[in-house]
N, C-alpha and C positions, 0 to 999 in steps of 0.2 A: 466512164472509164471502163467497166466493166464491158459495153457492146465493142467497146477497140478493142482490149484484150481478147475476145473472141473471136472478131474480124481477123485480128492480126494471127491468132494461131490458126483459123482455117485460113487464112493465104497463103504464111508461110509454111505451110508442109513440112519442105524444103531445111527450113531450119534444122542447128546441131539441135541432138537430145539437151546439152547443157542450155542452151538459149530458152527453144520448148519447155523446158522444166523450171526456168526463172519466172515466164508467164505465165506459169500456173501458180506458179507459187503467190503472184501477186492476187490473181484468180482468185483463188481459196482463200486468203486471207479478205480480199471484200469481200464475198461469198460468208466467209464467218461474221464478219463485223456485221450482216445485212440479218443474220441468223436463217442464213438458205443451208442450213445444214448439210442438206443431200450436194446438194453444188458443191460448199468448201470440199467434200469427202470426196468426191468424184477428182475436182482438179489435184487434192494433194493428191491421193492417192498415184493419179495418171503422173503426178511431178516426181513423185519419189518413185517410181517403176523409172524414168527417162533419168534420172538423178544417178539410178545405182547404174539405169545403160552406161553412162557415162561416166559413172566411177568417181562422183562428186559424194564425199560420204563426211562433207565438213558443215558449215556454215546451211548450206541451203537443203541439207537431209535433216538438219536440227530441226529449223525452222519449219519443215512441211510434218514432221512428227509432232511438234508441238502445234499445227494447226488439226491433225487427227485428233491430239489429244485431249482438245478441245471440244470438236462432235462429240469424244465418247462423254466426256463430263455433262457437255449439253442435256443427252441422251441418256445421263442416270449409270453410263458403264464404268463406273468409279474404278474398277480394278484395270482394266484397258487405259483408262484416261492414265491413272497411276505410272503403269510399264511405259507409255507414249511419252508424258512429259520426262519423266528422269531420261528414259534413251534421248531425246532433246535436252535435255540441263547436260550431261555427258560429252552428247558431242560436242556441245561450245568449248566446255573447258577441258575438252582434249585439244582441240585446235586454239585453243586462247582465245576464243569470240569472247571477251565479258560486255561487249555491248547489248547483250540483249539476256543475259543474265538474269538481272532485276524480274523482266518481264514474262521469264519460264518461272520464278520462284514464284511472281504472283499468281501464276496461274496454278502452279500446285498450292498456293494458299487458300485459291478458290475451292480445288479440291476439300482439302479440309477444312473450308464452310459446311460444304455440302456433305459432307462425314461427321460434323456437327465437333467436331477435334478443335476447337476456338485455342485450347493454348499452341498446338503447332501452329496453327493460321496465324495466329500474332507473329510467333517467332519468324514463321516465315518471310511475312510482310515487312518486319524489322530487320531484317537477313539483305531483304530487295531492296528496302530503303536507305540502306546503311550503303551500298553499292551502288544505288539508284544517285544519293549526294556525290559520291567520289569520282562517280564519270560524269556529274552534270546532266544526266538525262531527266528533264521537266515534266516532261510525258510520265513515265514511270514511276518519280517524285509523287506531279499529281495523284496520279491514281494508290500507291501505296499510302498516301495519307487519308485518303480516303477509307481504303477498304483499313486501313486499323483505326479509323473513324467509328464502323462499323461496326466490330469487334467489340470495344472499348463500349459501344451501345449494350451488347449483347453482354458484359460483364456487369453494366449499371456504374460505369463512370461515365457518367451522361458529360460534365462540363468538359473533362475531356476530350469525348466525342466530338463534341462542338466547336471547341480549339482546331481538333484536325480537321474539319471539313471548311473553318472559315481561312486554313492555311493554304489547305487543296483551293477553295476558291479563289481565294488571289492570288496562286501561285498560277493558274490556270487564266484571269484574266489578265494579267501580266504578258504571257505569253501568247496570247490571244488564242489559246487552246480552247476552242467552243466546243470539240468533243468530249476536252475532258470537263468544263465547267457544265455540260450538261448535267452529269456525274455527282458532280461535286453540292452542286443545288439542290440536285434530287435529296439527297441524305439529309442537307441543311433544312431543307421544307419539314420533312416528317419529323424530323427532330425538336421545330417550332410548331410543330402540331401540337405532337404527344405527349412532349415534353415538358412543355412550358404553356400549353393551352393558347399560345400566340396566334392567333386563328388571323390578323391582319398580315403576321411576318411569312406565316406559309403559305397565304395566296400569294403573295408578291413575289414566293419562290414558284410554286409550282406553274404560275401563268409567267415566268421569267423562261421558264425552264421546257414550255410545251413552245414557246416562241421558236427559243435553239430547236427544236425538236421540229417544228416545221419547215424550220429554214435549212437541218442538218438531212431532213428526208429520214429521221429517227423514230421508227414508228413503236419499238417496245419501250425506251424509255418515256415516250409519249402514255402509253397501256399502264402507266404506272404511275404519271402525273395525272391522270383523268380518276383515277382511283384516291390519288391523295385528294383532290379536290372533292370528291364524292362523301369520303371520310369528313371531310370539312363542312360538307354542306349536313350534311347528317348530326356532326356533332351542333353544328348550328338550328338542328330542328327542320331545314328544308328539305322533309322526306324525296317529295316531287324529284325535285332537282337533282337531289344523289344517288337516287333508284337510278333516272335517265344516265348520270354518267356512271354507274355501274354497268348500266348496261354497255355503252360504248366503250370502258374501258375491258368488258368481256369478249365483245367483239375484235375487236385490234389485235387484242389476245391471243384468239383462235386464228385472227389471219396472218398471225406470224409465229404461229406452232410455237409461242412464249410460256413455260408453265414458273407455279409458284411453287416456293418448297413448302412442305408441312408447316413448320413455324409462320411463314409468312403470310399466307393460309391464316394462320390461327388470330394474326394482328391486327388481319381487317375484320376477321369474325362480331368483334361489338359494334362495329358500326353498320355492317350490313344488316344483322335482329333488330338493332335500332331501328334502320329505312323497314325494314320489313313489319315489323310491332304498328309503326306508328301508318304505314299504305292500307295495311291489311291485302290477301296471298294473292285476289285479283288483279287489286293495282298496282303490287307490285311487279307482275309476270307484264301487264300490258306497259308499263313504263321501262321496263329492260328492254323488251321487243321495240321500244320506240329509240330509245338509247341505243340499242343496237347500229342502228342507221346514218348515227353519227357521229362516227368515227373518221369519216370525209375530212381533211383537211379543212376544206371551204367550209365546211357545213360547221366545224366544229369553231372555227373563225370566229364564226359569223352567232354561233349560240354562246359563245362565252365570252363577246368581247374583247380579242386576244387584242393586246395594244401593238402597233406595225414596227416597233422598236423594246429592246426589255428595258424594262421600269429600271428608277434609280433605286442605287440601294443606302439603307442607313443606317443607322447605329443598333449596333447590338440591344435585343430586347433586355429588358430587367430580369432576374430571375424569375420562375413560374411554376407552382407545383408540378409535383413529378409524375406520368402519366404511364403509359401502356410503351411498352422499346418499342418502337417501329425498322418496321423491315427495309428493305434495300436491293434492288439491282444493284448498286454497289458492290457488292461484296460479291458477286461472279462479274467483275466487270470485265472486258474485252479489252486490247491494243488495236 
């Protein structure tokens, strides 16, 4: 989709500024979702210059402000990202778009993950949610029960936590929203990590969950299932094995300019000193370097046994002492 949309704006030239600035605007928004940063910045930007050419300062100047707003947040520019999403939350509801509502409040919730502010981020996400039921939008349902999944982590109401993501999860396969259950699995994995010591229930998420992620062509929430697996294998004692997928999930990392925030950072920290204690400094640096390597699709296939369809799922584990909150791509997650 993206090589048409490019095609299509160098043929048509020709086109009105308002047309031009629609195809950007699609543009930018894969461009974010793919985390091509520089690209999303490039197409909105050029959409909202063609946008005001042509005097369009409703619906589709929101939309390309809240895809800016999103690079800066990507980017660490929390006070830019700030200015960008409200001027987008603004124009909807000067024009009465509340369709897309839900979807600017979550991303200023994002923001106030990332400003570590967890009671605005609740409010906000219950703000989006409460808005997200009354229009029926499933997508943003998804994801807001998700990201206050998160939350809810970060407060130590762990059962909670786990109510909203197995809500997100079959509200998501229901709909056969595989972007958002990619999402939604993520959080339920580490949750049955950390939480409950389930080390059967969060393989079964996280090789559920790189399957979507190869078939989605999703390569950060991938960088982030290859990590929880690594933690797994580490908590399991097989240093070998969790150095190798540290390392590939460091790799992935760096090739889609993905970073962690400090907290999250700090969650994987005892399992990485574990694989480290237990390789010693040689073997760990030459098992990263190897791990490194395969981050390939194929390659990573074909080393971790990914099964060519995702596993069934089954009943809820029993409770499990209470562990270390695990982190999440969730809670900055994307539309």
């Amino acid at each position: 989709m993206q090589r048409w949309l490019e095609q299509a704006l160098t043929k048509d030239s020709q086109a009105s500024a308002a047309a031009r600035a629609k195809a950007l605007e699609a543009l930018a928004w894969l461009a974010d979702v793919q985390y091509d940063m520089d690209r999303a910045e490039a197409a909105a930007e050029e959409g909202l210059r063609l946008s005001e050419e042509a005097g369009i300062r409703g619906s589709l100047a929101a939309s390309l402000r809240n895809i800016l707003g999103d690079v800066a947040l990507t980017r660490g520019d929390h006070e830019r990202a700030r200015e960008l999403l409200e001027e987008s939350l603004a124009l909807r509801q000067k024009v009465g778009d509340r369709r897309f509502v839900p979807r600017v409040l979550a991303f200023l919730g994002n923001l106030s993950i990332e400003q570590e502010d967890y009671e605005q981020a609740k409010e906000l996400y219950e703000e989006s949610l409460a808005l997200a039921r009354d229009l029926g939008d499933t997508t943003a349902l998804s994801i807001d029960l998700g990201n206050l999944g998160y939350i809810f982590l970060l407060e130590g109401e762990h059962e909670r936590a786990m109510t909203l993501f197995e809500e997100a999860a079959a509200l998501s396969r229901e709909r056969k929203h595989r972007s958002m259950l990619v999402h939604a699995i993520d959080n339920w994995g580490w949750a049955a990590l950390l939480l409950r010591g389930d080390y059967e229930r969060a393989k079964v998420m996280y090789e559920e969950s790189l399957v979507l992620c190869r078939e989605l062509g999703e390569k950060v929430i991938a960088s982030e299932r290859l990590e929880g697996l690594a933690c797994l294998s580490a908590a399991e004692g097989e240093a070998e094995r969790a150095a190798s997928l540290f390392g590939a999930a460091e790799a992935l990392r760096e090739a889609v300019a993905f970073r962690h925030s400090p907290q999250e950072d700090a969650w994987r920290e005892p399992y990485l000193l574990m694989t480290r204690s237990r390789q010693g400094e040689a073997a760990w640096e030459e098992a990263l370097t190897q791990g490194g390597g395969l981050w390939d699709w194929r390659k990573l296939s074909s080393t971790l046994s990914l099964p060519r369809s995702p596993p069934p799922q089954g009943s809820r584990p029993a409770q499990r002492p209470v562990g270390i909150p695990p982190g999440s791509h969730l809670g900055r997650m994307r539309y």
